[in-house]
N, C-alpha and C positions, 0 to 999 in steps of 0.2 A: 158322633159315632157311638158314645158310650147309650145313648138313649134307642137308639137301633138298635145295640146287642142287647138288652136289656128287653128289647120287642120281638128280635127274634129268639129270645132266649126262651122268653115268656111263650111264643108262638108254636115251636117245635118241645116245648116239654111241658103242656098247659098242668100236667100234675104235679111236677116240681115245687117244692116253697123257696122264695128265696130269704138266706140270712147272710151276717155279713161272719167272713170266716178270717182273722189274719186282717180284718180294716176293709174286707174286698167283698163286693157281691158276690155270691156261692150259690147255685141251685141245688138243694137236695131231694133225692127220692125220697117218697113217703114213707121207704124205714129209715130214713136219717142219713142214709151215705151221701157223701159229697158227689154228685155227676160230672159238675166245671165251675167254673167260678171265669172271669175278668176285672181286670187292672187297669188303674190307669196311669201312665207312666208323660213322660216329659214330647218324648219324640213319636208316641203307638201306644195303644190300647193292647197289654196282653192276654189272649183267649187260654186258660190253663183245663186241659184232660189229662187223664191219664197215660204215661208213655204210652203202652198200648194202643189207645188210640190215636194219638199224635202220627206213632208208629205208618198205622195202617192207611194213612191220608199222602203219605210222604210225597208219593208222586204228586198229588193234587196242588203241594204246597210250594212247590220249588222257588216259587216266585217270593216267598215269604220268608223271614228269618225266621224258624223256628228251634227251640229248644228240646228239651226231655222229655218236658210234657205242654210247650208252649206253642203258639205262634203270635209274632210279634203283627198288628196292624198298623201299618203308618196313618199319622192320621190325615196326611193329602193323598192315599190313595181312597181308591172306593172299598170297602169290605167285604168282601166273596161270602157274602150270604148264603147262596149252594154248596158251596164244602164246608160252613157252618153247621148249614141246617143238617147236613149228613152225617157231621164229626156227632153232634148232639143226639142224633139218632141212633148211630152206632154205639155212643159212651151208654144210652138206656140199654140199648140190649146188651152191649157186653156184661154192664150189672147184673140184669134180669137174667139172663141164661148162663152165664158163666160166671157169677158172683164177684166179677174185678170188682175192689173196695178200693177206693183213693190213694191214694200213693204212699 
């Protein structure tokens, strides 16, 4: 799972650089703000945005535990790659147009 989020992470933010932030994969925009990052945890992979973005998926995610600015991925389910690839695309523009900077 963790090499899929890492494909589609790659795939939906190809200008992104990734480092590691905190021991974790982290994508940042090319001025340096953190976009998201994921974890990897005992029981799920966690995908971290900004609440804001988390926020605006809520409906999307009902099926998922999600946090502040998380959502948890089991790792015997499948990964919902399309409210991925949208949370990803939304955290760009919320950057780019309205300067949210990482939490």
């Amino acid at each position: 799972m963790l090499e899929q989020l890492c494909a589609l992470c790659r795939d939906a933010a190809p200008h992104a650089t990734e480092q590691l932030k905190w021991g974790h994969p982290a994508y940042l925009h090319p001025d340096g703000v953190i976009l998201f990052m994921f974890s990897a945890h005992k029981a799920h992979a966690s995908f971290a945005v900004t609440p804001s973005t988390r926020a605006a998926f809520t409906a999307d995610l009902v099926a998922y535990r999600t946090a502040k600015g998380t959502v948890a991925l089991p790792y015997d389910a499948p990964s919902p790659h399309s409210i991925l690839r949208r949370m990803i695309e939304f955290r760009i523009r919320e950057y780019e147009d309205e300067g949210v900077k990482w939490m």
